[in-house]
N, C-alpha and C positions, 0 to 999 in steps of 0.2 A: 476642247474635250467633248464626245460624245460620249453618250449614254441612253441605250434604248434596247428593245425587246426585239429578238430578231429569230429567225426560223432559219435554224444551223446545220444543214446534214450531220450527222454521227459520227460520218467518216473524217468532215473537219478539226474533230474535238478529239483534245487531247488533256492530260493533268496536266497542270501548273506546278515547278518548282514550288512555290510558295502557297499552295493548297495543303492546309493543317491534315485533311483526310492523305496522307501519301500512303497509309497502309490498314489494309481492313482483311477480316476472312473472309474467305468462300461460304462460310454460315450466314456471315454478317450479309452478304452480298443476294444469298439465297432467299433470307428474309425480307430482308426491303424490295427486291425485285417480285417477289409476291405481296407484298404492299403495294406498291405501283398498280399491279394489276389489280386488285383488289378495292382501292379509293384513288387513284391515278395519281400525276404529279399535281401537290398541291400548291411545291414551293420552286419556283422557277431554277436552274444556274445561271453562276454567273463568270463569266468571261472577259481575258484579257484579249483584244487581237492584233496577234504579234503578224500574220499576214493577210493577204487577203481571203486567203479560202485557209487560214489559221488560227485556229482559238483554243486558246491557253483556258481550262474551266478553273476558277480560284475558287471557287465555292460551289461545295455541291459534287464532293469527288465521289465519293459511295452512290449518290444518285446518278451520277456518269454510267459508272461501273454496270449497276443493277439495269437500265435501259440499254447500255452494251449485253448484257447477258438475255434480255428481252427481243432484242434483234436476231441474235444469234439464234434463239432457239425459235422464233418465229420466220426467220427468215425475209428478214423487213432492212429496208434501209430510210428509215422517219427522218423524220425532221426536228428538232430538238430547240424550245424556246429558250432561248440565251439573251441573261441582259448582257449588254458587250459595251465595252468601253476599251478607248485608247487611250487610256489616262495612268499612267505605273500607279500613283498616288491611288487614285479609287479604287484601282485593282486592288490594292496593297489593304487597303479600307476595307473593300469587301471580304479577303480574305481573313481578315482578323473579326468579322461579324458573324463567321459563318456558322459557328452554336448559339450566337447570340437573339437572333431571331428568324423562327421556327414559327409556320401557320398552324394554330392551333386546330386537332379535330374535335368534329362536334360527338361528344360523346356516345350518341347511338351509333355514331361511323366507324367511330374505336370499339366499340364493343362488337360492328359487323367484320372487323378488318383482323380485331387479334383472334375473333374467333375461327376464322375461315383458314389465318395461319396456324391456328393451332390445331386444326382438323387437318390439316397437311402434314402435320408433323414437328412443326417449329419448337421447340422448347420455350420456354418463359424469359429465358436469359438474351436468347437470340430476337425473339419480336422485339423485346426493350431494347437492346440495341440498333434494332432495325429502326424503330421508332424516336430513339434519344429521351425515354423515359425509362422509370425505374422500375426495375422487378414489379416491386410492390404496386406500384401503378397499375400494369399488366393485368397481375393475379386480380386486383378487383374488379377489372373489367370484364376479365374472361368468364367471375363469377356471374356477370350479366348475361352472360350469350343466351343463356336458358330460357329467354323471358320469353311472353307473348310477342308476335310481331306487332299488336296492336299498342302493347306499351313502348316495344320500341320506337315505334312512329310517333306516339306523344310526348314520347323525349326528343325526338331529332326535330317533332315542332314547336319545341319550347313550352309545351303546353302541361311537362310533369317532370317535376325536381329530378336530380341522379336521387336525391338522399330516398323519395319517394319510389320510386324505378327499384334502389336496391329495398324497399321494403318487401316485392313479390316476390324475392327472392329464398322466402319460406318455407316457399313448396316450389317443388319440381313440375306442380300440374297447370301446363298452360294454359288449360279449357279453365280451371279455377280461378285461376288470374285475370282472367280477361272476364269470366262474370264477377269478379271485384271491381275490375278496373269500370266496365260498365253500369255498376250500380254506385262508386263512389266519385267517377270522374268527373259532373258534372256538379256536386253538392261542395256543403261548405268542405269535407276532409276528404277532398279526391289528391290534395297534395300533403297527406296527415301521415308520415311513416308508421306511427302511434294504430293510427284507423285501420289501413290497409292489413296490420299483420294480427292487430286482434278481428278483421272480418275475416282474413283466411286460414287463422289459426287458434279460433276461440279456443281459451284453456279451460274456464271453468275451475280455477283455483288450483291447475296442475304444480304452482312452483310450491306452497303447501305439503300438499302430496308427494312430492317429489324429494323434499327435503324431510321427511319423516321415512319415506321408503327406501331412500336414495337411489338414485341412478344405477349403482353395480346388482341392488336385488334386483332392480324396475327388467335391466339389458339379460340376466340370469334365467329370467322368467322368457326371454325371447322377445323382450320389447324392444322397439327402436327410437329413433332420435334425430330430428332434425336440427343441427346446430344454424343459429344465426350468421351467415358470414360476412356481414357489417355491423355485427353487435356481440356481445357476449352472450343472447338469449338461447335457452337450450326450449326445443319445442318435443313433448312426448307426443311421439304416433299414436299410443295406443292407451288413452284414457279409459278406457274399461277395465283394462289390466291394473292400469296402476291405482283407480280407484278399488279394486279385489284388491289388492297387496295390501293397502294402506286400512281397507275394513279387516282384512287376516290379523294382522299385525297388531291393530288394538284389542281384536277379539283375542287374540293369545294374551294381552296386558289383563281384560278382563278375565282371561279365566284365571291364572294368578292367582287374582285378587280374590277368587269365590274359592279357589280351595284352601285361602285364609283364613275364611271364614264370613266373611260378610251375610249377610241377607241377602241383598240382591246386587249386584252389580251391570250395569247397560254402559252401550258406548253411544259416544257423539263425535262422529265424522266429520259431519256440516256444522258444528257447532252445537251450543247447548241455547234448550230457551229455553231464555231466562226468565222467562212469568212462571214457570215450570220449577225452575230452580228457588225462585224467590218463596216459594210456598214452603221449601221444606226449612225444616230444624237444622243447622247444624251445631255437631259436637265438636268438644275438644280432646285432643290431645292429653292422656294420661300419663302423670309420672310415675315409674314403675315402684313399684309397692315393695320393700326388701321382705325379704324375710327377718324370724328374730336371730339367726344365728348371722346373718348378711349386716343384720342393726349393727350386734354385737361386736363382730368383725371389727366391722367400721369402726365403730367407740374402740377398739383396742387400738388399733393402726394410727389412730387421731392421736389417743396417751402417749403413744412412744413416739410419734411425731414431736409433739411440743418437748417433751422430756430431753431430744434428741438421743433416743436410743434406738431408733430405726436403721435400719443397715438400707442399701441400694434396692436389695430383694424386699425390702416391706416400703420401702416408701414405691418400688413399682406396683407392687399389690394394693396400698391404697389409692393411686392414682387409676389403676384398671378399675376399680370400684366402685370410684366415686363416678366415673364416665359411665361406668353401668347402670349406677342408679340415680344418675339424674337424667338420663332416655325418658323423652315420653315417647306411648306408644300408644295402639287404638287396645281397649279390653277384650275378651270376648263376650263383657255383656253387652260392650257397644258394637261391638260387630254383628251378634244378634239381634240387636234391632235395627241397624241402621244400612246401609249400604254407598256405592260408590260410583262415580263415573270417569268413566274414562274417555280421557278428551282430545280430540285433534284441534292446537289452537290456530290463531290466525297467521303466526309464524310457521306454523309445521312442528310445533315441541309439542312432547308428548306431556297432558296435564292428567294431573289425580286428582280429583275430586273424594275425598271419602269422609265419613262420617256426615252421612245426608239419611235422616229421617223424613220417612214422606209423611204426608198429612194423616195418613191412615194409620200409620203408625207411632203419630206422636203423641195418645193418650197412656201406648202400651211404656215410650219410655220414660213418661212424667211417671207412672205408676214404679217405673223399676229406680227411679230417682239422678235418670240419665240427663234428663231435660225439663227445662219450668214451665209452667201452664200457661197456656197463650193468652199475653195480658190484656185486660179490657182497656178498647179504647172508645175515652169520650169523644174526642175530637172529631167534628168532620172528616171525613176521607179526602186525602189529596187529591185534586181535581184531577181529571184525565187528560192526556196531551191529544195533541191530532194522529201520535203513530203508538203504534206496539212500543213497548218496553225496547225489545230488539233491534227494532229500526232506530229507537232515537236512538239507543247505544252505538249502531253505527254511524249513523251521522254527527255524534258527537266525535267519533275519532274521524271522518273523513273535516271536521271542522276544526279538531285536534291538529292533523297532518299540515292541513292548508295554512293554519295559524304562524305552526314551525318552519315552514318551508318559508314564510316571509320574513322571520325571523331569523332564516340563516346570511339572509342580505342583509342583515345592520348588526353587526358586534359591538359596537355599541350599546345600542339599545340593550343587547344581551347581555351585556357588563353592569349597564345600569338594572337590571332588571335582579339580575343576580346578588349585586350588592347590595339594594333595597330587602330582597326579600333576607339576605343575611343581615343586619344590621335593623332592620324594624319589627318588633316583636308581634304576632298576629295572631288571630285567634284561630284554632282548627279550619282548614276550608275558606279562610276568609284570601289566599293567597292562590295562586294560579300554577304555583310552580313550585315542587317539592325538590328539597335539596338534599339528592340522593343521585348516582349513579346511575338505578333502575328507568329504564325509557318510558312514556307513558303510549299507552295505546294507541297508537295513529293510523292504523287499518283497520277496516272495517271485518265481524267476522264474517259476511256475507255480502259478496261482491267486491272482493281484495282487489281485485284482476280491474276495476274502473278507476283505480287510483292510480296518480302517476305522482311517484315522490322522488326528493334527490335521494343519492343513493348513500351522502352523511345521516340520511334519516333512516334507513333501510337497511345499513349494514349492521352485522352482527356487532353485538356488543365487545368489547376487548377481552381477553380473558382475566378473571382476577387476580392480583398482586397478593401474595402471601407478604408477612408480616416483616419478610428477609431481603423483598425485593422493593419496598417501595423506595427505599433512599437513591436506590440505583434508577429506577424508573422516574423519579419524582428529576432527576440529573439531565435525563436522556428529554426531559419533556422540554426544560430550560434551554435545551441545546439545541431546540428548534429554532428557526426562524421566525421573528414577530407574526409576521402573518400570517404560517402556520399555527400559531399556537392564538391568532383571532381566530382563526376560522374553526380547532376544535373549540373553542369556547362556546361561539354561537350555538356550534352542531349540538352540544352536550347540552347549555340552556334549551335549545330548543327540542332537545328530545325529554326533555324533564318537565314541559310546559303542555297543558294538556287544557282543552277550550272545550267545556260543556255546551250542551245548546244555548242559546240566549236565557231561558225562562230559570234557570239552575245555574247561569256562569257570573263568580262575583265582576263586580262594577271595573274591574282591573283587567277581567280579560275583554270587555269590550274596547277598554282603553287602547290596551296595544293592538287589535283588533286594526282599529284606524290607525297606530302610527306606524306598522308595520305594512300596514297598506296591502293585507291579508285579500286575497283573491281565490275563493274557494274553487272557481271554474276552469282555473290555471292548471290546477292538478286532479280534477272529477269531472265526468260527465256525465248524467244520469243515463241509465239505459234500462233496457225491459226490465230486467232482474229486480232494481230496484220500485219500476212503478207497479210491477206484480204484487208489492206490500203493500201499497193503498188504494183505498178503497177507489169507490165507480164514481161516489160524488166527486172525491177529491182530483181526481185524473181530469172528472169534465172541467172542474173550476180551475184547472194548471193550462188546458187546452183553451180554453175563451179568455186567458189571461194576457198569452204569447198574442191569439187571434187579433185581442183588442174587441171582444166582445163583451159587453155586460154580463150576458148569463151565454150556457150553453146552448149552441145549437139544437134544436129539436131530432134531427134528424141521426145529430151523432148519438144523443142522448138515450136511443133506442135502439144501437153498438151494442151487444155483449162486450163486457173487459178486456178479451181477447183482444177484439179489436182495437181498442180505445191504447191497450198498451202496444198494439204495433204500431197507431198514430204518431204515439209521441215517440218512440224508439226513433221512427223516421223522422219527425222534425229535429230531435236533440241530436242524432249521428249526422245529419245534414242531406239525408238523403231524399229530405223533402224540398224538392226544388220551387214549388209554388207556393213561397213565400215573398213576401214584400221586404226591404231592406228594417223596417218599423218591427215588423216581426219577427227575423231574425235577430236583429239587436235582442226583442226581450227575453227571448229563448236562448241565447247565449248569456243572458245577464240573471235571466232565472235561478233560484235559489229554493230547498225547502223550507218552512218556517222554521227559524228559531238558528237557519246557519252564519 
């Protein structure tokens, strides 16, 4: 038996009986033969030979075919590398291998090869078949053709993931791409799919906005929309607009609210501060006040209730009555003193704020008997933290999210955690995790867009079960799979478990802290945004920390802020390359106080 590589005339070769390919189209044949030409033969045939200038191809009939059709229309008579054997048996062997091993392309080649066919014309069904992959394969690749040539090349040299490659896929602008590719290729997130699409698509809290404006007014107004086509992310073109939509749109809530009556009414887009808010009074809610013939009423309906002399028509009359007057609603003396805000939260739900007396106005409503006099206190004042009110609030939910998110890996833990806190009686706050439904705040309201959560943490809540539907729901939940119905456990313990900063979180949440094995940097990475809130000291002593300096450099230390916060943007995105491996560790391992 021989077996070897041999350089066959065209005119020698013929199919084989026993070649699986004995029928294929002219589309089929059109396609691969512009593959051929396009990345060449990658994968040899192979042949029986039944004589001497005779060769039966058993494998590799479509690639016969399409090199015939390359002749033809070139007017060539090649030579054709053929493994050839006179062995019936290997023949027989080869022919039954012949889909079973195929030379894999390197994916910048498939991205060069279906593009070039699909610019000729090729459909998506026919390159797949030309190539003996799937549709779906195709379309992702062809989604690549767009790229820079420079990221092609550092995919064909191994040197940047597909998953990274399809992150540039954001935008259509290759001049943009490649100044990504070149300011992130080198540092620690030049292979960060995460990196690349928030450096070429900063939002700026557009999914917020977008979910309060929605999509159909944002596209009405003439806006457009970049979809992700390796993700489900929708990217808005035109954040100025949809920032106008989303200020219109509370400003119409606010006015509303002011021809209610109110004092004053203001919106909060970016959020409310809260050192801002913490000043004022708030009121409550009043129970509507009947009138004496509404009393009267009532006492009538009530007597021939008990008596049972009520007909269907009075017991609906006292049921519309009693839901009428036990409404609370704002007065209009509270609305004359107080006012309201309206709020874009950190989800994108629209918030009310009302019955907010400012400071200025909270003498006029202790005088109207609205609000109690601001009581004296002995105590020392609570010391002050290293950040704004604000800021800790958000790093308590970015330390919230992190908590959850390690949390959703042990159901267990979340069983045990659940069943403690149901079964052990506590005092107010002295527990970590409230046993309710409602999810506790795990985004930040400023800087959403730096957190990366799973998306049991992130989806919408379920809708609520009316009092008709729970026995059927409570069936449907049973009739899940154990695993399933671990994994809503965790998700739901872990959206109910909310991790203050250190200085303010009971002794409990540091506990599961460690045994959750909580990784706040897994899912955050500080950037500008965030160190544009602390101050000039704090920045230098975060900078000689990662350095491994004692105190600050002199030289940096006479940086305007500006600067100071573009340093560390670049050391914590990784696009500060001169750094030492010591250093990088600590600036990835970095934390703010009290996370």
């Amino acid at each position: 038996m021989t077996t070897d590589l041999q350089m066959i005339p065209l005119a020698n070769l013929h199919l084989s009986a026993i070649n699986p390919r004995q029928s294929c189209t002219e589309a089929e044949i059109d396609a691969l033969a512009l593959s051929l030409r396009t990345v060449g033969l990658l994968q040899n045939l192979a042949g029986f030979q039944e004589a001497e200038d005779r060769i039966a191809i058993v494998a590799g009939g479509r690639r016969w075919r399409a090199l015939a059709k390359i002749a033809a229309e070139d007017g060539a008579a090649p030579l054709i590398p053929v493994r050839v054997t006179d062995d019936p048996e290997q023949a027989r062997a080869w022919a039954s291998a012949e889909n079973a091993a195929r030379m894999a392309l390197n994916p910048a080649d498939e991205i060069a090869a279906y593009g070039e066919m699909a610019r000729s014309g090729a459909p998506v069904d026919t390159i797949a078949r030309a190539f003996a992959v799937s549709a779906r394969h195709v379309r992702g690749r062809l989604r690549l053709a767009g790229l820079a040539p420079v990221i092609l090349s550092a995919l064909r040299a191994g040197e940047l993931t597909l998953d990274a490659a399809a992150a540039y896929t954001v935008t259509e602008d290759q001049a943009a791409q490649e100044a990504v590719f070149q300011r992130l290729a080198h540092g620690w997130q030049g292979n960060e799919p995460r990196a690349i699409r928030a450096a070429l698509r900063p939002e700026h809290g557009a999914p917020r906005l977008a979910a309060f404006v929605t999509r159909a007014a944002y596209e009405a107004e003439g806006g457009t929309v970049t979809e992700d086509l390796f993700g489900d992310r929708i990217f808005y073109d035109d954040m100025a607009l949809l920032n106008r939509l989303a200020a219109a749109k509370l400003e119409a809530e606010a006015e509303t609210l002011r021809a209610a009556g109110w004092s004053w009414v203001e919106t909060a887009l970016d959020g409310i501060d809260w050192q801002v808010l913490d000043r004022m009074t708030r009121l409550r809610l009043q129970q509507v006040e009947p009138s004496e013939a509404e009393a009267a009423r009532q006492e009538e309906l009530r007597e021939m209730m008990e008596a049972g002399d009520a007909d269907e028509a009075a017991e609906a009359e006292f049921s519309e009555l009693n839901a009428r007057l036990s409404a609370e609603i704002w007065t209009p003396e509270q609305m004359a003193h107080a006012g309201a805000i309206v709020e874009l939260s950190h989800d994108g739900a629209l918030r009310l704020r009302c019955g907010l007396v400012r400071p200025e106005d909270h003498a006029a409503a202790v005088e109207a008997g609205l609000a109690q006099p601001a009581p004296t206190r002995g105590a020392a004042p609570e010391k002050k933290g290293p950040y704004s009110a604000a800021l800790a609030a958000d790093l308590a939910a970015i330390r919230t999210g992190a908590l959850q998110a390690a949390l959703l890996e042990k159901p267990e833990l979340a069983l045990d955690l659940l069943t403690f806190a149901l079964s052990q009686p506590a005092r107010a706050g002295a527990l970590p995790l409230a046993i309710t439904a409602e999810a506790a705040q795990n985004q930040p309201d400023t800087g959403a867009e730096t957190l990366t959560l799973p998306e049991a943490l992130t989806d919408p809540a379920p809708e609520r079960l009316s009092a008709d539907e729970t026995a059927e729901g409570f069936a449907a939940f049973r009739a899940r799979p154990k695993k399933e119905r671990n994994r809503i456990l965790a998700a739901s313990v872990a959206r109910a478990l909310s991790a203050p900063l250190a200085d303010k979180a009971p002794p409990l949440v540091e506990a599961l802290i460690e045994i959750a094995g909580m990784a706040p940097r897994a899912v955050w990475t500080p950037e500008a945004g965030f160190f544009k809130r602390l101050t000039k000291e704090q920045l230098l002593a975060i900078e000689a920390g990662i350095m491994g300096r004692d105190a600050p450099a002199p030289d940096l230390a006479k940086q305007p802020k500006g600067k100071l916060v573009a340093h560390l943007s670049a050391i914590f995105s990784g696009e500060s390359v001169a750094l030492s491996p010591e250093q990088k560790a600590r600036a990835a391992a970095w934390l703010p106080k009290g996370m």
